[in-house]
C-alpha positions in Angstrom: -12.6 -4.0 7.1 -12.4 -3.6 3.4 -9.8 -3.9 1.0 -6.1 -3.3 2.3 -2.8 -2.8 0.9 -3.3 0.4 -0.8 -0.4 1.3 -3.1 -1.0 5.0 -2.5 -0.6 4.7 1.1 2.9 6.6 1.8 4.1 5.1 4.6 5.2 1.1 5.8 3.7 -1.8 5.2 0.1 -3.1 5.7 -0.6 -5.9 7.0 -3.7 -8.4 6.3 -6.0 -6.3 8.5 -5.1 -2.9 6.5 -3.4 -2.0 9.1 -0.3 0.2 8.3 2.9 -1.0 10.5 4.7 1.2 13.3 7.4 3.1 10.3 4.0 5.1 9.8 4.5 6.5 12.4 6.8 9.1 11.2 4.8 10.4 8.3 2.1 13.4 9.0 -1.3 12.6 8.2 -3.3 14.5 5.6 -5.9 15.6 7.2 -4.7 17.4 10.3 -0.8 17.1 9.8 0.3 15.8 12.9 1.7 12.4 13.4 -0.7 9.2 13.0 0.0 5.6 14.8 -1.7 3.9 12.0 -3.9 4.1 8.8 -6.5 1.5 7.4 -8.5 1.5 4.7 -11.9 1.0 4.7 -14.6 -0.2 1.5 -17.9 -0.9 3.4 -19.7 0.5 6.3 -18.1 1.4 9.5 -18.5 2.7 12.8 -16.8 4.8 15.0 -16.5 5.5 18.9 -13.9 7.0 20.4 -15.2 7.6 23.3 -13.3 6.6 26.6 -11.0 5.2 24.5 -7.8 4.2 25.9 -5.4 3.9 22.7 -6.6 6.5 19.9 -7.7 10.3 20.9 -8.6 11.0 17.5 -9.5 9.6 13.7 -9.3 11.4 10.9 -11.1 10.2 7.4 -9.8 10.3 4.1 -11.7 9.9 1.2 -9.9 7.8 -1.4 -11.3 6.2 -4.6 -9.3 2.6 -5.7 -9.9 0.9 -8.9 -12.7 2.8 -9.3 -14.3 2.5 -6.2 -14.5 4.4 -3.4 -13.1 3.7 0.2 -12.1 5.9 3.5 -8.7 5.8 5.0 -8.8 6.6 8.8 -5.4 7.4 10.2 -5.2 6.7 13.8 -4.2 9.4 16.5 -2.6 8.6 20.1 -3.4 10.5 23.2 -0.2 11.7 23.1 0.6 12.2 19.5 -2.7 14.8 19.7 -2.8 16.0 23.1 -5.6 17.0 25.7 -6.8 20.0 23.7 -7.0 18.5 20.0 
């Protein structure tokens, strides 16, 4: 995971993993505008595979650029905070 700590992020804390605390919880994400469990930011390379996976239903991606350079913030969806037909 790349840099963390993003000042632009707009909701709780992030922790040393870039991973934003449970108060984000409460905030909509950007992308789709339904509730998010968490947001990280992301400078280098990534994967992604959510399939058959038990905690997040969806991510959505967020391009972002910091101090010049760019980076993806993925904001985390629950089963439950998407639903069975999202």
């Amino acid at each position: 995971m790349g840099d963390a700590g993003d000042p632009g992020l707009s909701a709780g804390g992030i922790d040393a993993a870039g991973v934003a605390d449970e108060d984000a919880a409460s905030e909509l994400c950007p992308v789709c505008s339904t509730p998010y469990d968490s947001v990280s930011l992301h400078d280098r390379g990534l994967l992604v595979n959510l399939l058959d996976n038990e905690r997040y239903r969806r991510v959505c991606f967020e391009p972002v650029e910091r101090d010049g350079r760019p980076h993806v913030r993925f904001f985390h969806h629950t089963h439950e905070q998407v639903g069975g037909d999202d």
